[in-house]
N, C-alpha and C positions, 0 to 999 in steps of 0.2 A: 504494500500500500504506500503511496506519495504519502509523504508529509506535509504537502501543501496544497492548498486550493487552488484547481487549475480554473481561470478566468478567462473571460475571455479578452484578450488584448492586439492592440493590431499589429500585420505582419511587418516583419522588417521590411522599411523601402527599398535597401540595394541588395536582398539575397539573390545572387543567382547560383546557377546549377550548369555543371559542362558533365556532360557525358551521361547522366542519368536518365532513365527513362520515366514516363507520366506517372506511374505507379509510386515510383524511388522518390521523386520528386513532390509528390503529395505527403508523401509520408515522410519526408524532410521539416518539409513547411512547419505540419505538426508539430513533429519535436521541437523546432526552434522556436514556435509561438512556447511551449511550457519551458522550457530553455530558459528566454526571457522572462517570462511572468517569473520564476524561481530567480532569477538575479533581481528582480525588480525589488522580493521580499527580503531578499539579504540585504539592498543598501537603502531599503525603508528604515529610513532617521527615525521613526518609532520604534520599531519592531527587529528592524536587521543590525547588521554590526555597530553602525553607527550607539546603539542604544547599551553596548555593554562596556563603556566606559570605566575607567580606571574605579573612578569613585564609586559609580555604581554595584560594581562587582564587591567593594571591599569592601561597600557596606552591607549587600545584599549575601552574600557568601564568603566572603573572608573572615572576618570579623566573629561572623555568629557560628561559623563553622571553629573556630579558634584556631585556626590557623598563622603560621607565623613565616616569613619572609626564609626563604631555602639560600642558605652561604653558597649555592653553586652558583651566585651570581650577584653582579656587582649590586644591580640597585633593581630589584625585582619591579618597583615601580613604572622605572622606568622600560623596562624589558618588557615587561604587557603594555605598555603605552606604546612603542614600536611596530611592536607583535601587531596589535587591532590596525594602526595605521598601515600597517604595508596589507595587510588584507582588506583594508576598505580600499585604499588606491587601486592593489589589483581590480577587486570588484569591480570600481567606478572604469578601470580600465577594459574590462571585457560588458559592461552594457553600453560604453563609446563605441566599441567593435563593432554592437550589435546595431546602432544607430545609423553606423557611418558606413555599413557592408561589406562583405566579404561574396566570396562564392565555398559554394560543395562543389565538389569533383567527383564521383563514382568511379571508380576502378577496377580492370577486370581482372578476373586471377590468374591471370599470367602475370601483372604487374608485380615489378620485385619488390618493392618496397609491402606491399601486402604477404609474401612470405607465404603463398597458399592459404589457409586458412589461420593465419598464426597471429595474424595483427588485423585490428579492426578498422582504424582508423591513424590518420599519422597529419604532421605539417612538414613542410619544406623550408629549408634555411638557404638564401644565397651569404653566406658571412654571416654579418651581423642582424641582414634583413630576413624575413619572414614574409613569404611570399605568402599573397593574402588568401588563402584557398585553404580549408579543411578538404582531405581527400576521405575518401571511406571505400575501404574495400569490402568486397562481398561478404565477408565474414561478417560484419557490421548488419546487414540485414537479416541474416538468421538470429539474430539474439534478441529476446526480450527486450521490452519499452523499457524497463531502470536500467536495464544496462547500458544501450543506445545513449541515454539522458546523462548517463553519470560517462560514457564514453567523448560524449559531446561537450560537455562542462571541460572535460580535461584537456580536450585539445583547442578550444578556444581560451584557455586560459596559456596555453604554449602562443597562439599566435597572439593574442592579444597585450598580455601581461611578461612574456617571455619566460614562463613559467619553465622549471627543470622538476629529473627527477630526482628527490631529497631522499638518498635512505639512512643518513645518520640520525642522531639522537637531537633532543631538544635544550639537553642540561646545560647549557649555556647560549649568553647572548646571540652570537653569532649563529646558534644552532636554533635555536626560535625564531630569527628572521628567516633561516633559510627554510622552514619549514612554512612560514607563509609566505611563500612564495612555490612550494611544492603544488606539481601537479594531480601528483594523488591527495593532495590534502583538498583542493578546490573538486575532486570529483566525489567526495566524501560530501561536500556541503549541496549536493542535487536533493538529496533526501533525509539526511540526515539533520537531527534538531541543534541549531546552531548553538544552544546552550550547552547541548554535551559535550560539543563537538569543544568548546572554549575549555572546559573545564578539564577533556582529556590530554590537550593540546599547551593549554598553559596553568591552570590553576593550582593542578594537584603539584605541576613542577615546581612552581615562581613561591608555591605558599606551603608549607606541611606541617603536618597537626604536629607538634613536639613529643617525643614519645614519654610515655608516663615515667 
């Protein structure tokens, strides 16, 4: 089950599609309209990231939780004030993507980069740049609607955000930023409740209960 309310919202003005057929191409549309709607709820200034503020969190669950600031880093305050920041920019940075358009590319299984049925979806780098095209190979329409969704999340935040993949730890500054800015971290927030999702990612680290 979605964790969110799909609404209805209107479509992107510049998505296009090379190579996909009328079928592909419907069923694109779709995912990218809940795509959107699901970024829209994460940088709602009420409701989305913008809303778990330093202060809010340490008074809302630090504090009553009695938790206390973790020595694995310099100024824990400061480290979640970072942390939310560079995930609201990414965010603000893939619903500008989605404003300003992109294309899908469909790919056939011969194409190497799809690896026979072994990668679903991918982006292309000239250097620095990021040529503006989410590709999707065949493997991508055999799979379930969250997968597709949490597949799509991930690779728009590679083109748009210039997201990587993070697999070290979080226990220090540097390691918490690069964690929001992970791609598997943004394909986690398609369905998953953003409040867990803060708490697994920074709170139990930045803050721990002292042991008795």
């Amino acid at each position: 089950m979605a964790a969110f309310c799909l609404l209805q919202v209107k479509p992107v003005y510049s998505l296009g599609f090379k190579k996909c057929n009328d079928s592909q191409v419907r069923s694109i549309e779709q995912l990218n309209r809940d795509l959107v709607q699901r970024l829209r709820e994460l940088t709602n200034l009420r409701t989305g990231i913008h809303h778990y503020s330093y202060a809010y969190v340490l008074r809302h669950f630090i504090v009553p939780d009695g938790r206390v600031a973790s020595p694995d880093y310099k100024n824990a305050a400061m480290a979640y004030h970072n942390f939310q920041q560079k995930i609201k920019s990414n965010l603000d940075k893939l619903l500008e993507k989605e404003r300003r358009g992109f294309s899908y590319q469909c790919q056939s299984i011969r194409n190497a980069q799809c690896k026979g049925d072994q990668t679903y979806a991918y982006v292309m780098r000239l250097g620095d740049y990021a040529i503006n095209k989410i590709y999707l190979c065949p493997a991508f329409f055999k799979e379930d609607r969250n997968e597709q969704l949490r597949t799509l999340l991930h690779e728009l935040s590679h083109l748009a955000a210039n997201a990587d993949h993070y697999f070290g730890d979080t226990f220090s500054d540097a390691g918490l930023l690069l964690e929001a800015g992970n791609a598997y971290f943004f394909e986690k927030l398609m369905f998953n409740d953003l409040e867990q999702i803060l708490k697994r990612n920074a709170w139990v680290f930045l803050w721990r209960k002292p042991r008795p």
